[in-house]
N, C-alpha and C positions, 0 to 999 in steps of 0.2 A: 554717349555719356553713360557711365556707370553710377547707379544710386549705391551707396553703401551706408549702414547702418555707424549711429554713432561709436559705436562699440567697436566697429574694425576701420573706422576712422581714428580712434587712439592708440590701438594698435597697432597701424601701422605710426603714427607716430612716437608712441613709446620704442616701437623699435629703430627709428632715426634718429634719433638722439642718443640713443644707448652709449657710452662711451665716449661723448664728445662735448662733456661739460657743460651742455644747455640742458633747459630745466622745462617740465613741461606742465601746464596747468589747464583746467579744465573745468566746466561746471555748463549748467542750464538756468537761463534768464525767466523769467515768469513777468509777461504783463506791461511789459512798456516797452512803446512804440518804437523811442530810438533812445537804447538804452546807452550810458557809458558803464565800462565795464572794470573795476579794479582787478585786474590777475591775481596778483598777489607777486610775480614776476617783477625786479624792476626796471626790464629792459625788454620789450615783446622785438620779436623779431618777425612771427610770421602769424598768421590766424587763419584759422577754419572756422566757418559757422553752416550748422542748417534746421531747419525744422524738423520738429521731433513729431510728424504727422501731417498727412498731405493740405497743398495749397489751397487756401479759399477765395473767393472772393475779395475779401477785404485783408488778404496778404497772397500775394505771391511770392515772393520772393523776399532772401534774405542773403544782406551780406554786410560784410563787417572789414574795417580799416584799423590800422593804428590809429591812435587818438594823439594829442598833442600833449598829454599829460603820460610823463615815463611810466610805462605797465601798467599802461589802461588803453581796451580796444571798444571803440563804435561801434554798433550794431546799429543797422537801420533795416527795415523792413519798407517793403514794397507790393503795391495792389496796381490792377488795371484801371486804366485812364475811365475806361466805360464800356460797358459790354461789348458794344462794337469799336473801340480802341483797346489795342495790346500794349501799348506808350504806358512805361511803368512811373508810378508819380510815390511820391512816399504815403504810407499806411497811415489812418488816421486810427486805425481801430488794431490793437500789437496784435500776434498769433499768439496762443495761450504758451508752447516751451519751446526757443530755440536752444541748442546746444552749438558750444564753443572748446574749440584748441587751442592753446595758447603758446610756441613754444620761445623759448628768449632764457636770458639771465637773472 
């Protein structure tokens, strides 16, 4: 697996979309757990998300869906079951900034 910075996570997506009439939006969340997201897009098609600084404890992991409301995406965050389980359970405590790609209509 490749980590790449959110910086050349948008550009490659700025440059996927170039010329083919999707639209692309972006921003960083602050503070809650499992946030929902307005793009500003009114039709998301695909999403990236990651943390803007390494895993803790109380999140490991981030990932984000479309949501049921047109150009709005879920983010949910993810922590270990218990020191000695790896069984990821949702974060009760958000990671201070993930960052999101958004790209759609």
């Amino acid at each position: 697996m490749t980590n790449l910075s959110a910086d050349s996570c948008l550009l490659q997506a700025v440059n996927s979309t170039a010329g083919t009439g999707l639209k692309l939006a972006y921003g960083t969340e602050t503070g809650a757990a499992t946030p929902a997201v307005a793009t500003g897009l009114s039709e998301v098609l695909c999403v990236m998300v990651c943390m803007a600084g390494d895993p803790v404890a109380t999140c490991m992991e981030v990932t984000a869906e479309l949501a049921s409301t047109a150009g709005t995406i879920d983010i949910s965050m993810w922590k270990m079951t218990a020191v000695d389980d790896g069984t990821l359970v949702a974060a009760t405590t958000p990671f201070v900034d993930v960052n999101w790609i958004a790209i759609g209509r």
